[in-house]
N, C-alpha and C positions, 0 to 999 in steps of 0.2 A: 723660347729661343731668344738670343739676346743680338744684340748686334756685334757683339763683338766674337759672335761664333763664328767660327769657319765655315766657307761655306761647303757644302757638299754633292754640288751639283757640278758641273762644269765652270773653270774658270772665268772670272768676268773680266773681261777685256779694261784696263788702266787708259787714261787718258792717249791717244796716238802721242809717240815721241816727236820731240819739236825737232824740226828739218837742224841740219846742219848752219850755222851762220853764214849767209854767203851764197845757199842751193835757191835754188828755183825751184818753185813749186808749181806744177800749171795745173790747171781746172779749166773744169767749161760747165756752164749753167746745164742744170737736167733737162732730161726733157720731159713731155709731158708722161709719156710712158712713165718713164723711171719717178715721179716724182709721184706718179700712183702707185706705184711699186712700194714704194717708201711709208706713205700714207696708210696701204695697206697694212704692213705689216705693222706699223707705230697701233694701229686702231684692235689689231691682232693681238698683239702683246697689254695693250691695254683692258681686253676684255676675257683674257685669258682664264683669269680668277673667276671671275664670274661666270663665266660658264662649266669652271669645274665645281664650282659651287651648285648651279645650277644642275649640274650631274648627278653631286650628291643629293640635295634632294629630293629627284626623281627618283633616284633608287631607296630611300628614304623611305616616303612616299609606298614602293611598290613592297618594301621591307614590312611593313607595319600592315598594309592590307594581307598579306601572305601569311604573316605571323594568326592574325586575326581568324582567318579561314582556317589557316593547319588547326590549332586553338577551340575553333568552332566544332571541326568534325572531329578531335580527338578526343572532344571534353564532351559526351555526351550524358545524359544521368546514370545510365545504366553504362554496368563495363561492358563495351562492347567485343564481342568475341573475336574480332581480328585483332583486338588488343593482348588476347593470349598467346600471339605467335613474336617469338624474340627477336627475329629480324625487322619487325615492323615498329615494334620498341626500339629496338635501338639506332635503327635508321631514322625513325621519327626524333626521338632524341636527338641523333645529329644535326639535321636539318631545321629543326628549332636554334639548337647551341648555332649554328652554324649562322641561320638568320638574325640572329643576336649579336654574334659578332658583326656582322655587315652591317648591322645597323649601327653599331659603335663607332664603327671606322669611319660610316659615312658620315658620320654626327662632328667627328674629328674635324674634317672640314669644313663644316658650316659653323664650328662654335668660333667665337671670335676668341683672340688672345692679344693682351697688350704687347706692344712693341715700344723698344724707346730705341729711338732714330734720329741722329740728327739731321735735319734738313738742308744742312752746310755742307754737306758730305754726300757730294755725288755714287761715290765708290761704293762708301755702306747701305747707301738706299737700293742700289744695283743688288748688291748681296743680301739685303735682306730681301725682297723680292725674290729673288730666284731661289733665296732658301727655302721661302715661304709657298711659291706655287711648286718648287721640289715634294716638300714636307705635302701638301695637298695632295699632289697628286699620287703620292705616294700612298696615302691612306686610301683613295677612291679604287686605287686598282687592285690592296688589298681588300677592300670592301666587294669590288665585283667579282674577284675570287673567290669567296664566303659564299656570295650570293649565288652562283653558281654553280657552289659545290653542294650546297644548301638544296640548291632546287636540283640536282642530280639523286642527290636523296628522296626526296620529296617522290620524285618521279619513280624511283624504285621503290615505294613502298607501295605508289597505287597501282604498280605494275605487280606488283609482288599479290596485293587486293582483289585484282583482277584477274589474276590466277588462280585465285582462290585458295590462295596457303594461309588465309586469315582465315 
């Protein structure tokens, strides 16, 4: 994404219009309340990214231990006889393809990618920002989607196991 893409999230607010020549404008200092109010959410907005980063490799993390174990019990030496039944193939299958994707997507967000930004330019730093936790967050929810669907699978195959249709 470049900066000079559009953005695709909601629009970013442009600098407030300057008062009329002539208007009064009145203010009053915050108060303590409001200016933790403030505070909060500037430190909110600030950590934002990192903590969908931090999302992602949690689920990252739980992707690859999951993979690891499906993997472990599927891959034994001998073919094991509940691998003869076609639902357990091919739900298994899913749930592999499935945790592979979530893995992808969450990878999406933690990979880094150059940005060229001018720092003179309020507006575009705004917009690439909110493209860029857009673009995040976008792939995290389809990563927990996968994941999900993934372990939906998962779970009906060892239910499937445990009924003993393998």
């Amino acid at each position: 994404m470049t900066a000079d893409a559009p953005p695709k999230g909601p629009p970013v607010p442009e600098a407030p219009p300057e008062p009329p020549a002539g208007a009064t404008v009145s203010s009053a200092p915050l108060s303590p309340a409001d200016e933790g109010l403030v505070a909060y959410f500037r430190d909110l907005e600030q950590k934002s990214l990192d903590v969908l980063e931090g999302a992602a490799r949690q689920l990252i993390t739980l992707v690859t231990t999951l993979l690891g174990l499906f993997f472990g019990v599927l891959a034994f030496k001998d073919n094991p006889r509940y691998l003869a039944c076609p639902a357990v193939r091919i739900l298994g299958g899913l749930a592999a393809g499935l945790y592979v994707l979530a893995l992808f997507l969450a990878l999406d967000v933690v990979m880094p990618r150059r940005m060229e930004v001018s720092l003179a330019n309020l507006t575009r730093m705004r917009r690439l920002l909110h493209g860029l936790f857009d673009r995040k967050s976008r792939s995290l929810q389809w990563a927990q989607v996968a994941f999900a669907l993934g372990t939906l699978c998962l779970l009906a195959v060892i239910l499937i196991l445990l009924a003993g249709a393998g």
